[in-house]
Predicted model as a PDB file, atoms N, CA, C, CB and O in Angstrom, pLDDT in the B-factor column:
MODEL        1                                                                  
ATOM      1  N   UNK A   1      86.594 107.862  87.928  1.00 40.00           N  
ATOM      2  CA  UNK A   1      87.549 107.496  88.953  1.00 40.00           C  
ATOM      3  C   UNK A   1      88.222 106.162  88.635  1.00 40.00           C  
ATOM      4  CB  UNK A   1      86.863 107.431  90.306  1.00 40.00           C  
ATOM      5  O   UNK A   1      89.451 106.162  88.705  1.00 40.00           O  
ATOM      6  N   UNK A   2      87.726 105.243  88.362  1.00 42.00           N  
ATOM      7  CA  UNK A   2      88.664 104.326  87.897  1.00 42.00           C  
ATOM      8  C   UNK A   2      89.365 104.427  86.929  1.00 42.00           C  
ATOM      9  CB  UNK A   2      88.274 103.412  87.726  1.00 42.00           C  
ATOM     10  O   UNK A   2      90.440 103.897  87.211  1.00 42.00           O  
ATOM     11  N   UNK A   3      89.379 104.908  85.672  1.00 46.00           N  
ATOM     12  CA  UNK A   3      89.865 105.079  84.707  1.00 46.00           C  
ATOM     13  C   UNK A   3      90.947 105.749  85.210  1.00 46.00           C  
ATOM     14  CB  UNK A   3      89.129 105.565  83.805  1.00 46.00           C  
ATOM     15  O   UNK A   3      91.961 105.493  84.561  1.00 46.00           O  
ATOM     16  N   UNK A   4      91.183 106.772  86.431  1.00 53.00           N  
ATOM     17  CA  UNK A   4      92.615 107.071  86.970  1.00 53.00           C  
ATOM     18  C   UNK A   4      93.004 106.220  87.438  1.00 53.00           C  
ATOM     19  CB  UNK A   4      92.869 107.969  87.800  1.00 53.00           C  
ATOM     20  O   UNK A   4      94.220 106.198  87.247  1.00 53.00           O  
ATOM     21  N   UNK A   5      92.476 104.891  88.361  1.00 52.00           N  
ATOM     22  CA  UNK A   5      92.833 103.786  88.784  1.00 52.00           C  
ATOM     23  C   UNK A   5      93.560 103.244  87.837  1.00 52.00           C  
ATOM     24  CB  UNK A   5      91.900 103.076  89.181  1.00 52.00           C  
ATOM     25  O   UNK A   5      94.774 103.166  88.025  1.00 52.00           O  
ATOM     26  N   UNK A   6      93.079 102.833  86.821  1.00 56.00           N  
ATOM     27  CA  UNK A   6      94.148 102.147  86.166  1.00 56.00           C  
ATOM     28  C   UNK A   6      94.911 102.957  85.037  1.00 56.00           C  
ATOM     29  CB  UNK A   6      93.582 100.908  85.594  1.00 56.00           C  
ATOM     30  O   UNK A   6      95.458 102.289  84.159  1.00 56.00           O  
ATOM     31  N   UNK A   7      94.987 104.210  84.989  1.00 64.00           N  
ATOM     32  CA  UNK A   7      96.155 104.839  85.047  1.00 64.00           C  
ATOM     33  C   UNK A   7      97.728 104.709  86.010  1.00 64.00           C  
ATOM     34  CB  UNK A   7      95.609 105.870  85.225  1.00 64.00           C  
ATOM     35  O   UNK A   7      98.928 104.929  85.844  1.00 64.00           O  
ATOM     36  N   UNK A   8      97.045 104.341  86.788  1.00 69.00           N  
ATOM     37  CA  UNK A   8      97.980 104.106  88.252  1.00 69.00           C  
ATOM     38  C   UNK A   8      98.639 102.897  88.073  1.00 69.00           C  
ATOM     39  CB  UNK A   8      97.098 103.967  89.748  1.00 69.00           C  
ATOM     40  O   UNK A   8      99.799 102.815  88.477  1.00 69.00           O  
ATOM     41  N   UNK A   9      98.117 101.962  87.548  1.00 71.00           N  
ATOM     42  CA  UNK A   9      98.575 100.640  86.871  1.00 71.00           C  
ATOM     43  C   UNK A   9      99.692 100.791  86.078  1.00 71.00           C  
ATOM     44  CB  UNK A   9      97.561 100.037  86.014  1.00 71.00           C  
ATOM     45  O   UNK A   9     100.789 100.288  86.320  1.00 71.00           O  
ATOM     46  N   UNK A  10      99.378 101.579  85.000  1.00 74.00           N  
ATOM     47  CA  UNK A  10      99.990 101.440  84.056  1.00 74.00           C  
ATOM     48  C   UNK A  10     101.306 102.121  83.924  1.00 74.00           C  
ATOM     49  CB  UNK A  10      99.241 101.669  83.242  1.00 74.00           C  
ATOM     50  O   UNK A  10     102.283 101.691  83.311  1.00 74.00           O  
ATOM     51  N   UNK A  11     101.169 103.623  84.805  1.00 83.00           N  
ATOM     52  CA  UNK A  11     102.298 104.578  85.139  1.00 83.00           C  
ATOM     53  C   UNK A  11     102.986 103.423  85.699  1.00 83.00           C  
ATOM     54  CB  UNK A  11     102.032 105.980  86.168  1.00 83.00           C  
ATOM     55  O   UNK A  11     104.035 103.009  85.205  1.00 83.00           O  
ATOM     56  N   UNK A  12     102.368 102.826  86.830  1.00 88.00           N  
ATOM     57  CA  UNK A  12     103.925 102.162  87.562  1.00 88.00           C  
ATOM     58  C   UNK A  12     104.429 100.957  86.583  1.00 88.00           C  
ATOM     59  CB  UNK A  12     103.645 101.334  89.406  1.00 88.00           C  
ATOM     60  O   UNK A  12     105.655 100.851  86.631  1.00 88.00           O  
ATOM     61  N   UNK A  13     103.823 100.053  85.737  1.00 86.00           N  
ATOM     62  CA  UNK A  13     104.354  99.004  85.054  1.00 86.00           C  
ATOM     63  C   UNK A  13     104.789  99.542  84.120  1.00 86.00           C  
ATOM     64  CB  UNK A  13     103.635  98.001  84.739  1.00 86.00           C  
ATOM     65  O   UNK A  13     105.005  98.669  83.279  1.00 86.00           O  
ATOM     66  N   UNK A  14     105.231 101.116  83.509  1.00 89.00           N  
ATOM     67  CA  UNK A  14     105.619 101.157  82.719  1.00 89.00           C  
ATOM     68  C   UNK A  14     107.034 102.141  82.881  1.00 89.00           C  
ATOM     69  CB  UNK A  14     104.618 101.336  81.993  1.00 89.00           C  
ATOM     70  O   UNK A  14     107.810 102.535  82.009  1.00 89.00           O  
ATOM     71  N   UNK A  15     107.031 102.451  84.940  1.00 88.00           N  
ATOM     72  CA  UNK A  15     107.820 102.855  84.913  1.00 88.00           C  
ATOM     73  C   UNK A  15     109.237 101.874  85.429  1.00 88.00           C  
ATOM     74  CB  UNK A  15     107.396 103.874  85.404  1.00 88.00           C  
ATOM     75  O   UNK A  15     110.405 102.259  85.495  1.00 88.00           O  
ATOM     76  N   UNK A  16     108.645 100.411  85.776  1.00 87.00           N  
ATOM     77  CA  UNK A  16     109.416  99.531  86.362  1.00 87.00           C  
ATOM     78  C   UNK A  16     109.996  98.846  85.002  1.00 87.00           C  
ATOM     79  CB  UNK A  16     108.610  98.593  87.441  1.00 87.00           C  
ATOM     80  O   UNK A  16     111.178  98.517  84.901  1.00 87.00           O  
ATOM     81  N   UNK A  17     108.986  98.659  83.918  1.00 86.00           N  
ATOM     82  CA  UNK A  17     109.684  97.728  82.933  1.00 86.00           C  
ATOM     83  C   UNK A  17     110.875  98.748  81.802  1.00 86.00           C  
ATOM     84  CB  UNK A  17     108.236  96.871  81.925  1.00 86.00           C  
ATOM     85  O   UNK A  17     111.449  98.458  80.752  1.00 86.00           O  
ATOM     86  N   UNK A  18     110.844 100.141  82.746  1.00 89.00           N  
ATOM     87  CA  UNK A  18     111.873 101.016  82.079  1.00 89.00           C  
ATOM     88  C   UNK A  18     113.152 101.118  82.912  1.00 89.00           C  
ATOM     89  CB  UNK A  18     111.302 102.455  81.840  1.00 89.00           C  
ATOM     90  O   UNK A  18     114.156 101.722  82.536  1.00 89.00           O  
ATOM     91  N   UNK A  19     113.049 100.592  83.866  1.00 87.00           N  
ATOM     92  CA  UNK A  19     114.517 100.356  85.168  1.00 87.00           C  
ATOM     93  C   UNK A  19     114.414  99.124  84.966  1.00 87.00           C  
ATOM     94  CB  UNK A  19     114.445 100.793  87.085  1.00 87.00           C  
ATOM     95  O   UNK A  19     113.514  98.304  84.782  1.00 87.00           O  
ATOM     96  N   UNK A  20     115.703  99.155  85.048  1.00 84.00           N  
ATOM     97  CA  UNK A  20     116.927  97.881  85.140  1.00 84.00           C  
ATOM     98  C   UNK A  20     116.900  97.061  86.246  1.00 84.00           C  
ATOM     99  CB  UNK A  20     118.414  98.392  85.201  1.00 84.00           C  
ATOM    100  O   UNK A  20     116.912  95.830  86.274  1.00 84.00           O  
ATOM    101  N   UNK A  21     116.864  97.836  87.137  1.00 82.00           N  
ATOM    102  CA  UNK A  21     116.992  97.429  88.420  1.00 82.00           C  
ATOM    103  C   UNK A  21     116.251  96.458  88.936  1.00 82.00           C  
ATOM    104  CB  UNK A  21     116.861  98.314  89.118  1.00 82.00           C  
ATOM    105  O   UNK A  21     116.723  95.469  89.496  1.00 82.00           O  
ATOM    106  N   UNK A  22     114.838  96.728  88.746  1.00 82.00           N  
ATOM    107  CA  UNK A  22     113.559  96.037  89.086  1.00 82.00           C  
ATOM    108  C   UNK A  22     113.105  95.134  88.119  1.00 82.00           C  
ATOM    109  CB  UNK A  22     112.509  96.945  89.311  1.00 82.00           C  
ATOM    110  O   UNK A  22     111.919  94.811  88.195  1.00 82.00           O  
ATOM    111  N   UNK A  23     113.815  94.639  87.195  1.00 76.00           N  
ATOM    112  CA  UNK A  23     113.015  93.357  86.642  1.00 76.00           C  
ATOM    113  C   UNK A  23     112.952  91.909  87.355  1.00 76.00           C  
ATOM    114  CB  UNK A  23     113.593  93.059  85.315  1.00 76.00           C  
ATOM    115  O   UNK A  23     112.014  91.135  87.164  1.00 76.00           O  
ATOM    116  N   UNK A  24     114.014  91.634  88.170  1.00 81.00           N  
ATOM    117  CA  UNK A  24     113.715  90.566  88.608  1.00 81.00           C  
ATOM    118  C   UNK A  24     113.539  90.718  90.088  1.00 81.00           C  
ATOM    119  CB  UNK A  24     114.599  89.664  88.191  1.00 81.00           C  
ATOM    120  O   UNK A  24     113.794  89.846  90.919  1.00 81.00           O  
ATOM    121  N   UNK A  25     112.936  92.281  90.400  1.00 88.00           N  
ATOM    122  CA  UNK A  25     112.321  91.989  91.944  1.00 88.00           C  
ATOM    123  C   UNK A  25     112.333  93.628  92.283  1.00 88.00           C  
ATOM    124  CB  UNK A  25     113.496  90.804  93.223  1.00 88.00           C  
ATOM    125  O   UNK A  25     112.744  94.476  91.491  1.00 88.00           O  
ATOM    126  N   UNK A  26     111.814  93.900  93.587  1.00 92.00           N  
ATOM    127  CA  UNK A  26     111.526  95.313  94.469  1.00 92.00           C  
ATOM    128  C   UNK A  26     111.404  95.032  95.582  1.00 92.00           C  
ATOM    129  CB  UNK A  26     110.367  96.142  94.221  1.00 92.00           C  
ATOM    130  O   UNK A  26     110.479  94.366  96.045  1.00 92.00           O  
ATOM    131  N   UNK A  27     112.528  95.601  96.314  1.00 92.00           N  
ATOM    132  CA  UNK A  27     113.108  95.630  97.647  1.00 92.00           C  
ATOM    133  C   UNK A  27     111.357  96.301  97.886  1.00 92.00           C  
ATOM    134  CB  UNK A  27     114.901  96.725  98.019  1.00 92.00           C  
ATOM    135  O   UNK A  27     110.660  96.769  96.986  1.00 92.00           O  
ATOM    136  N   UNK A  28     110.973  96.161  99.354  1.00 94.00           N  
ATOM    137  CA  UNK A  28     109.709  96.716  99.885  1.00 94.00           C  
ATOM    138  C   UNK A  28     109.832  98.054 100.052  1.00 94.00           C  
ATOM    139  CB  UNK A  28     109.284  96.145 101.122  1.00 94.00           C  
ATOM    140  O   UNK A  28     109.412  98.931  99.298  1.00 94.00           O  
ATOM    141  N   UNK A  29     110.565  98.208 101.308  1.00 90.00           N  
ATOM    142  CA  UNK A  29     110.788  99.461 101.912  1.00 90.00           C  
ATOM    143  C   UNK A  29     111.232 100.583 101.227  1.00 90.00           C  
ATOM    144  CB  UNK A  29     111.570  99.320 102.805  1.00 90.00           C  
ATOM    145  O   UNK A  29     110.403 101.486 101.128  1.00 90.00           O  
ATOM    146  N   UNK A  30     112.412 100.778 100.688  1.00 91.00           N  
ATOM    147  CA  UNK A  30     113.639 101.711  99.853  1.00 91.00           C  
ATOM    148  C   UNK A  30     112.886 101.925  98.722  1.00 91.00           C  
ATOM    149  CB  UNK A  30     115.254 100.949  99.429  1.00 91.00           C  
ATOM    150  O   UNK A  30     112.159 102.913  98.617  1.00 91.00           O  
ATOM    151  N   UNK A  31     113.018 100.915  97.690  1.00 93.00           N  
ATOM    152  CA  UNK A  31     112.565 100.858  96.417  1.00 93.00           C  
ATOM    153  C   UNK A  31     110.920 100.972  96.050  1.00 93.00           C  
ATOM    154  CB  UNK A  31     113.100  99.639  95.977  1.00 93.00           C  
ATOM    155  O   UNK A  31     110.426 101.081  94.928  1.00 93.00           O  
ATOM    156  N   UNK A  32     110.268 100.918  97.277  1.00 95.00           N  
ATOM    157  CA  UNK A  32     108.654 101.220  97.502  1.00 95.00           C  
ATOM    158  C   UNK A  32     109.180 103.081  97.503  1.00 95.00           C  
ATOM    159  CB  UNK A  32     107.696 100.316  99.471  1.00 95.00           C  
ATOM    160  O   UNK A  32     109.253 103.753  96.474  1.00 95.00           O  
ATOM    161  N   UNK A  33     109.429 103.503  98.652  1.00 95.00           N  
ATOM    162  CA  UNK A  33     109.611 104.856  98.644  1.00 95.00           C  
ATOM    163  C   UNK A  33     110.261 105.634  97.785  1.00 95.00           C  
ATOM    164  CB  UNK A  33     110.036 105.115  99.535  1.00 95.00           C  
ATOM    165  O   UNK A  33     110.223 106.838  98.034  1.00 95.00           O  
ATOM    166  N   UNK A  34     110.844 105.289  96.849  1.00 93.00           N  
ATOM    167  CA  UNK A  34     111.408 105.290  95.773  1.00 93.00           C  
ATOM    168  C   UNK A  34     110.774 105.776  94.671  1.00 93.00           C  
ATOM    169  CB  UNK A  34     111.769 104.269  95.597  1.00 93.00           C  
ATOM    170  O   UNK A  34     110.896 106.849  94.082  1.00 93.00           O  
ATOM    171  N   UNK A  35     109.793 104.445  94.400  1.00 93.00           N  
ATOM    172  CA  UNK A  35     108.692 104.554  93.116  1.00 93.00           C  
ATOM    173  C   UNK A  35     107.893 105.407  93.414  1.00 93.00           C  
ATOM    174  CB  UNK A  35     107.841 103.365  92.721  1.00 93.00           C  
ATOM    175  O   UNK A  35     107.374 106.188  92.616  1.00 93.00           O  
ATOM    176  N   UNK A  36     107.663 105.350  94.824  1.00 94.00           N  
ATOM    177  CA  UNK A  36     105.962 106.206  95.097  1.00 94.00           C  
ATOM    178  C   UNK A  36     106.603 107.511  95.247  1.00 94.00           C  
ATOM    179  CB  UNK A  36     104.781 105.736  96.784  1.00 94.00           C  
ATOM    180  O   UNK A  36     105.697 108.326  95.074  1.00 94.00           O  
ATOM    181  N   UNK A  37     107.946 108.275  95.534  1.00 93.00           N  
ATOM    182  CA  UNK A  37     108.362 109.418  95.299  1.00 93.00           C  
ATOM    183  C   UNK A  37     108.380 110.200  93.701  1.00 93.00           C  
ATOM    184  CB  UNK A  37     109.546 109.257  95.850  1.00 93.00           C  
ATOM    185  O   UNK A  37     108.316 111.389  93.389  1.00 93.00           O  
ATOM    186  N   UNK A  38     108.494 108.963  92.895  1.00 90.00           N  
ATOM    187  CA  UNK A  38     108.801 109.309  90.961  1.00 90.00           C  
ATOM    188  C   UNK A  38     107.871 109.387  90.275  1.00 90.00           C  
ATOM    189  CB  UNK A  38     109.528 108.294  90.033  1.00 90.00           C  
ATOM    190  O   UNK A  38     107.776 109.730  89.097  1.00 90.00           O  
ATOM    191  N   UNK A  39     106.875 108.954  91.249  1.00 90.00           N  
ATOM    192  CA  UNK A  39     105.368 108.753  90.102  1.00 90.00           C  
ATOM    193  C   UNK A  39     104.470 109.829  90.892  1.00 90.00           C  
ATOM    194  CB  UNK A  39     104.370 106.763  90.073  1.00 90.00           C  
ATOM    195  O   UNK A  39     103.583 110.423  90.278  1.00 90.00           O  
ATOM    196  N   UNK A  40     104.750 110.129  92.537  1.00 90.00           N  
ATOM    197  CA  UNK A  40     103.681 110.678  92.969  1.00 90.00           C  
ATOM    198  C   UNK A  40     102.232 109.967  94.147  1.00 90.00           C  
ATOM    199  CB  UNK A  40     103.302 111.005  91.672  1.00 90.00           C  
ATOM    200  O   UNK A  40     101.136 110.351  94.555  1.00 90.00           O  
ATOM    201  N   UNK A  41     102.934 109.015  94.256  1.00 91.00           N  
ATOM    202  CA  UNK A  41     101.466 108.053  94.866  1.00 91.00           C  
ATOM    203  C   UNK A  41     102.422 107.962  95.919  1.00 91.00           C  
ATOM    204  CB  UNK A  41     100.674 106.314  94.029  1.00 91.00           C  
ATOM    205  O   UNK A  41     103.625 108.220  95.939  1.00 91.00           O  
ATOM    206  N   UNK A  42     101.432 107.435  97.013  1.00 94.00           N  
ATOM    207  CA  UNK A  42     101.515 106.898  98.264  1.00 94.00           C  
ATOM    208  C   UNK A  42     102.139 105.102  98.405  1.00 94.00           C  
ATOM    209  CB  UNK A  42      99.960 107.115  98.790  1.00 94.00           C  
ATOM    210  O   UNK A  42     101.513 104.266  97.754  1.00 94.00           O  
ATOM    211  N   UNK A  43     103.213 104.681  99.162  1.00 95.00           N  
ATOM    212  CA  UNK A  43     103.472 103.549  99.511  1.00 95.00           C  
ATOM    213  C   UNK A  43     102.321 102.425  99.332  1.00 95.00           C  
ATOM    214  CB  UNK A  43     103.895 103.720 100.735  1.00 95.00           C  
ATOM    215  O   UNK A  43     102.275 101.539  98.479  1.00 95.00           O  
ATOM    216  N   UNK A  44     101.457 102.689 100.316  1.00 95.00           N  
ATOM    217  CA  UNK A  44     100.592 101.890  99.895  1.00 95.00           C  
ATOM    218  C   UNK A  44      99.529 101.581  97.848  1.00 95.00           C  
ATOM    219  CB  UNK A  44      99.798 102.376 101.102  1.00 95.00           C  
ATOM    220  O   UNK A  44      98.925 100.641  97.331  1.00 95.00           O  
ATOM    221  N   UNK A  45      99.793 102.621  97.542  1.00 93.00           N  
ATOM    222  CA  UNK A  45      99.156 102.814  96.402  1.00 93.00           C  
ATOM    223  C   UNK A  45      99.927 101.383  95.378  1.00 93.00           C  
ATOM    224  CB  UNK A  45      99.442 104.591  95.863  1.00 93.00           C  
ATOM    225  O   UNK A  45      99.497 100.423  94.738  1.00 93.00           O  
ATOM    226  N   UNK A  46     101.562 102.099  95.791  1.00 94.00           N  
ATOM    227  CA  UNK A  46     102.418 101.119  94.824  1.00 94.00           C  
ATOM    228  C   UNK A  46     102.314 100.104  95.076  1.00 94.00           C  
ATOM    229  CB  UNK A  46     103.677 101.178  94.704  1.00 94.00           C  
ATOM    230  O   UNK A  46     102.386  99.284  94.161  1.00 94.00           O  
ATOM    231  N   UNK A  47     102.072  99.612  96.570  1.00 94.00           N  
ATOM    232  CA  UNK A  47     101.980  98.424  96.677  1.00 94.00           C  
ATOM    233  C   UNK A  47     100.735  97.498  96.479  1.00 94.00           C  
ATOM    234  CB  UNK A  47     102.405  98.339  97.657  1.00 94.00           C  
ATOM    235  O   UNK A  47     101.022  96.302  96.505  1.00 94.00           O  
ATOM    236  N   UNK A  48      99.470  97.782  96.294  1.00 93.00           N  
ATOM    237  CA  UNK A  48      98.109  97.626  95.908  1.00 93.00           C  
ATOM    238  C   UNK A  48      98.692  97.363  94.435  1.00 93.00           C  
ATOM    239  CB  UNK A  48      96.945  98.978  96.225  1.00 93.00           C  
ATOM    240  O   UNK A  48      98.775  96.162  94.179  1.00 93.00           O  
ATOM    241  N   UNK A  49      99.222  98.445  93.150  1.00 91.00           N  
ATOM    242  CA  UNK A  49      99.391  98.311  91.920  1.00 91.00           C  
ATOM    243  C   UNK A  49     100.822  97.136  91.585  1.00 91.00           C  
ATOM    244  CB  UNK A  49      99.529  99.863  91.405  1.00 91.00           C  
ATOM    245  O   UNK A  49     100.999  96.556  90.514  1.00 91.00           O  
ATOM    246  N   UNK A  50     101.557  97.041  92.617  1.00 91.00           N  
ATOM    247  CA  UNK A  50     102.139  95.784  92.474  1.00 91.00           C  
ATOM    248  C   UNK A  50     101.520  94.553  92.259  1.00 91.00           C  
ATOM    249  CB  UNK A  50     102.749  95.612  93.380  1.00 91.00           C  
ATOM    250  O   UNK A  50     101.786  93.811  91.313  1.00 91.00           O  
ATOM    251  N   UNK A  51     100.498  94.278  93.340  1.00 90.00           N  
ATOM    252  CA  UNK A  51      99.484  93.164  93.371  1.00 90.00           C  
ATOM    253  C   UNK A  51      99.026  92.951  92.330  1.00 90.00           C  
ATOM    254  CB  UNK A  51      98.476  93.269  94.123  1.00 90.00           C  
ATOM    255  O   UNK A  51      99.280  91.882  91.776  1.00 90.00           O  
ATOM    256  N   UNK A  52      98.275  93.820  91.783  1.00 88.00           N  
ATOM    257  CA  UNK A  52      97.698  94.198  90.661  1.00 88.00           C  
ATOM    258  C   UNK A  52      97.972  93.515  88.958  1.00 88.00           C  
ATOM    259  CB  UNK A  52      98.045  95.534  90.775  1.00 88.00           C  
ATOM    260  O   UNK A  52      97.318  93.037  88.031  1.00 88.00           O  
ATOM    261  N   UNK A  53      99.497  93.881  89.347  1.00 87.00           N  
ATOM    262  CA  UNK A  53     100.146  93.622  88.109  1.00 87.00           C  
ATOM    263  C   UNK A  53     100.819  92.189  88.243  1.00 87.00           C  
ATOM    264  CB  UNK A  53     101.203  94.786  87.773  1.00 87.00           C  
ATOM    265  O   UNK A  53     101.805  91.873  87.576  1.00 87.00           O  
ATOM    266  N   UNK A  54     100.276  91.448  89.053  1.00 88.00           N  
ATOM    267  CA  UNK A  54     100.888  89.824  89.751  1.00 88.00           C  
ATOM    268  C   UNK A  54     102.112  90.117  90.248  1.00 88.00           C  
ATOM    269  CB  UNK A  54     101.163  88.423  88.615  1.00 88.00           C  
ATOM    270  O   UNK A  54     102.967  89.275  89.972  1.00 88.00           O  
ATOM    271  N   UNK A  55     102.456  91.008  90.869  1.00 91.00           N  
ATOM    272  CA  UNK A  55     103.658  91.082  91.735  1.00 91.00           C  
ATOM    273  C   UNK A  55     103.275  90.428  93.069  1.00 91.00           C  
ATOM    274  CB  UNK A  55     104.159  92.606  91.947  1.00 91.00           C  
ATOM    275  O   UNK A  55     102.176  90.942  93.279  1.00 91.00           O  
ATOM    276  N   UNK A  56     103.523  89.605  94.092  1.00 92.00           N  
ATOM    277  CA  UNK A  56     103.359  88.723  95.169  1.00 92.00           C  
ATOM    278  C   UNK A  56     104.246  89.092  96.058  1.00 92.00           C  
ATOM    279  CB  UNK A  56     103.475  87.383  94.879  1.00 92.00           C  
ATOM    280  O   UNK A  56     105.064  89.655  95.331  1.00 92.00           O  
ATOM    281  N   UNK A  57     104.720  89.179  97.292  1.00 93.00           N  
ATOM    282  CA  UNK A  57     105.468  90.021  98.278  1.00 93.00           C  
ATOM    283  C   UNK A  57     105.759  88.618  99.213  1.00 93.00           C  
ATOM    284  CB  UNK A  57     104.471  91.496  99.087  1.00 93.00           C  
ATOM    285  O   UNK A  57     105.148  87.922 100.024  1.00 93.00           O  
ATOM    286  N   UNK A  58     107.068  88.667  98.574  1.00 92.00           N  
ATOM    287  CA  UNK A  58     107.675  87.113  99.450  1.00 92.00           C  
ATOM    288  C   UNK A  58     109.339  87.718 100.511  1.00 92.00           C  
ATOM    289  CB  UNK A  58     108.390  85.428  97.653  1.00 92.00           C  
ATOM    290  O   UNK A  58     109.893  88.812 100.617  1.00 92.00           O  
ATOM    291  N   UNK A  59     109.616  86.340 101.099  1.00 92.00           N  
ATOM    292  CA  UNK A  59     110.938  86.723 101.848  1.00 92.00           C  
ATOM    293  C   UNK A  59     112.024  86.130 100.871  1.00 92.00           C  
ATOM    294  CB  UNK A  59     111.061  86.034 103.501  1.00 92.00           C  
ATOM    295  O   UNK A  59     111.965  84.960 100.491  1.00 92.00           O  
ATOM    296  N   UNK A  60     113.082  87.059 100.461  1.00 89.00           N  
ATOM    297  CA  UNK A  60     114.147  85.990 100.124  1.00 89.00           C  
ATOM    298  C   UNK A  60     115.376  85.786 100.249  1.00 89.00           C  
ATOM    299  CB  UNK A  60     114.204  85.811  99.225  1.00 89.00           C  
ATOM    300  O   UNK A  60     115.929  86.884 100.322  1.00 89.00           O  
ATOM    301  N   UNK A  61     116.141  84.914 100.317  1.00 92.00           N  
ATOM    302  CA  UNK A  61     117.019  84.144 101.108  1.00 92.00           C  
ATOM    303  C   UNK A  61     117.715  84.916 101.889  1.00 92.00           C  
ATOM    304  CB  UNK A  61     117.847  83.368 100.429  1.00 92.00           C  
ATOM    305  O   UNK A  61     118.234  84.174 102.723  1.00 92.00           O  
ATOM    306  N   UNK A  62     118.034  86.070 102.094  1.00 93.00           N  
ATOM    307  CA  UNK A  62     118.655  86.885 103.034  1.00 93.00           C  
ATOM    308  C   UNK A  62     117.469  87.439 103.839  1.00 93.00           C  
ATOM    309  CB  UNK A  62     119.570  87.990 102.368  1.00 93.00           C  
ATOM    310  O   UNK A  62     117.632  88.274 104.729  1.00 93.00           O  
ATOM    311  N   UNK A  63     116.290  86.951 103.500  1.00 94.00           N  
ATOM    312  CA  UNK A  63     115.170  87.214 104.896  1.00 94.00           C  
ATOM    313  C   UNK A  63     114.723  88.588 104.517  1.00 94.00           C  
ATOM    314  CB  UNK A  63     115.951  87.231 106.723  1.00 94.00           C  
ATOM    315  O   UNK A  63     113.724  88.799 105.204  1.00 94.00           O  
ATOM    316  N   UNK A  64     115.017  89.843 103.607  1.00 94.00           N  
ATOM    317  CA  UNK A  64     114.430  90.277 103.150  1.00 94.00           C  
ATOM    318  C   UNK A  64     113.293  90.312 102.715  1.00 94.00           C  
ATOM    319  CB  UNK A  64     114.813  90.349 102.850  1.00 94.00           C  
ATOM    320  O   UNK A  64     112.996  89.260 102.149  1.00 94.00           O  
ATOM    321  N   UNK A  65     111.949  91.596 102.731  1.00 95.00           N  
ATOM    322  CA  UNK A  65     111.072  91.262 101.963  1.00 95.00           C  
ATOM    323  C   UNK A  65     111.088  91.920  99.956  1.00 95.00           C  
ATOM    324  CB  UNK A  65     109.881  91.749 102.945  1.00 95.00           C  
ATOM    325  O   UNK A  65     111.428  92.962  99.397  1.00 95.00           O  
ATOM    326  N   UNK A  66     110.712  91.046  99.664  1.00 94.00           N  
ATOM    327  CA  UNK A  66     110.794  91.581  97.699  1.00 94.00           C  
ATOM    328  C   UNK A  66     109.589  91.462  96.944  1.00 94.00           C  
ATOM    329  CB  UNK A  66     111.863  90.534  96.622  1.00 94.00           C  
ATOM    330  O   UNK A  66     109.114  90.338  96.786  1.00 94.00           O  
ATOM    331  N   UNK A  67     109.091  92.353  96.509  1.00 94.00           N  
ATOM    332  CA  UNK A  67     108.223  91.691  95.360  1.00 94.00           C  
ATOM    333  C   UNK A  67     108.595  91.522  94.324  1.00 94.00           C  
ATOM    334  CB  UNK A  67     107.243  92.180  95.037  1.00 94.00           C  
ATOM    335  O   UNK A  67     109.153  92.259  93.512  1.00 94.00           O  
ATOM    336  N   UNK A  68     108.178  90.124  94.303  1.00 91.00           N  
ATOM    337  CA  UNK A  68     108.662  89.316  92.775  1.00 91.00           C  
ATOM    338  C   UNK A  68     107.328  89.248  91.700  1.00 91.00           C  
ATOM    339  CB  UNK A  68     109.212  87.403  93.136  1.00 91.00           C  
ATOM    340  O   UNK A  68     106.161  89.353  92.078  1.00 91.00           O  
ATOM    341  N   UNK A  69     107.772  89.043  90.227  1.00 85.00           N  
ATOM    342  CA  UNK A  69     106.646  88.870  89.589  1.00 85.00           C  
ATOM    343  C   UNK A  69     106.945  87.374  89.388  1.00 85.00           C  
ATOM    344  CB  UNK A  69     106.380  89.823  88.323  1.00 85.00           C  
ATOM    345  O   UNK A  69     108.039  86.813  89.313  1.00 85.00           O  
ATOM    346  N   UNK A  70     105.909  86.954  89.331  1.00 76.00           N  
ATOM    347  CA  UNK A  70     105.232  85.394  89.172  1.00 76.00           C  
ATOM    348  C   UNK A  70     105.710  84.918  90.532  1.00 76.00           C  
ATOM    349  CB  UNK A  70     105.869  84.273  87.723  1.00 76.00           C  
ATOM    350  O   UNK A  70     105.321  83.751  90.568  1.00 76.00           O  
ATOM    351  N   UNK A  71     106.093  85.075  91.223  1.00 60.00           N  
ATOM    352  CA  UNK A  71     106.644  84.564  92.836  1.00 60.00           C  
ATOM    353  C   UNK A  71     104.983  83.698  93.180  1.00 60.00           C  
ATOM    354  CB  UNK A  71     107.143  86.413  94.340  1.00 60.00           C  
ATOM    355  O   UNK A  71     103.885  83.947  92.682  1.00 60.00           O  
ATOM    356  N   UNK A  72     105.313  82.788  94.066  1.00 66.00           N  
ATOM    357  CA  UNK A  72     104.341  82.038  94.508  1.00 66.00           C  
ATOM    358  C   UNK A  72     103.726  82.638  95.725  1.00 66.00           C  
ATOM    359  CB  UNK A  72     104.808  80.757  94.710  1.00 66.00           C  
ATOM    360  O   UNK A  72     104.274  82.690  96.826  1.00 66.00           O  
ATOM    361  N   UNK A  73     102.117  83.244  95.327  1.00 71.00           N  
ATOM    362  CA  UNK A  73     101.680  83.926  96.798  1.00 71.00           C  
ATOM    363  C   UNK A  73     101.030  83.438  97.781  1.00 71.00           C  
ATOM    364  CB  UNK A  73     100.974  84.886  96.718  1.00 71.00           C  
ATOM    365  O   UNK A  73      99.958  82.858  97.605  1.00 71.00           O  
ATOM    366  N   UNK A  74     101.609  83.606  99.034  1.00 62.00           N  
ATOM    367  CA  UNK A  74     100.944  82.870  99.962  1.00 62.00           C  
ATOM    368  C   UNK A  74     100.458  83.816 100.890  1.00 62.00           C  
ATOM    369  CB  UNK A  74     101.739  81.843 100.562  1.00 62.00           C  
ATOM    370  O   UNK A  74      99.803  83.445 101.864  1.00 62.00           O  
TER     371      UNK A  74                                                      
ENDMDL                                                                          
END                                                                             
């Protein structure tokens, strides 16, 4: 069972560092339902394997939430 765990890792970091879109961030909502529709996992899943991969879930300047990588987590 873990060894699919971090399968789950790796599907999503390898499906984000293949979009354009998402290198310098991931809208929560849209772009969560999004990934977890292309890979197959649950919202929450992606968002656990975000963490994972040092993605941090901040607000930014339009008050939006994003996960950023290396973002400062609080």
């Amino acid at each position: 069972m873990a060894r699919r765990k971090d399968l789950h890792a790796v599907d999503l970091d390898t499906y984000i560092s293949k979009n354009s879109r998402f290198k310098s961030f991931v809208y929560d909502r849209r772009e969560i339902r999004t990934i977890a529709d292309n890979l197959g996992f649950k919202t929450d899943r992606v968002r656990t394997e975000l963490r994972k991969l040092g993605y941090c879930l901040i607000k930014n300047n339009n008050g939006r939430m994003v996960w950023k990588r290396d973002g400062v987590c609080i």
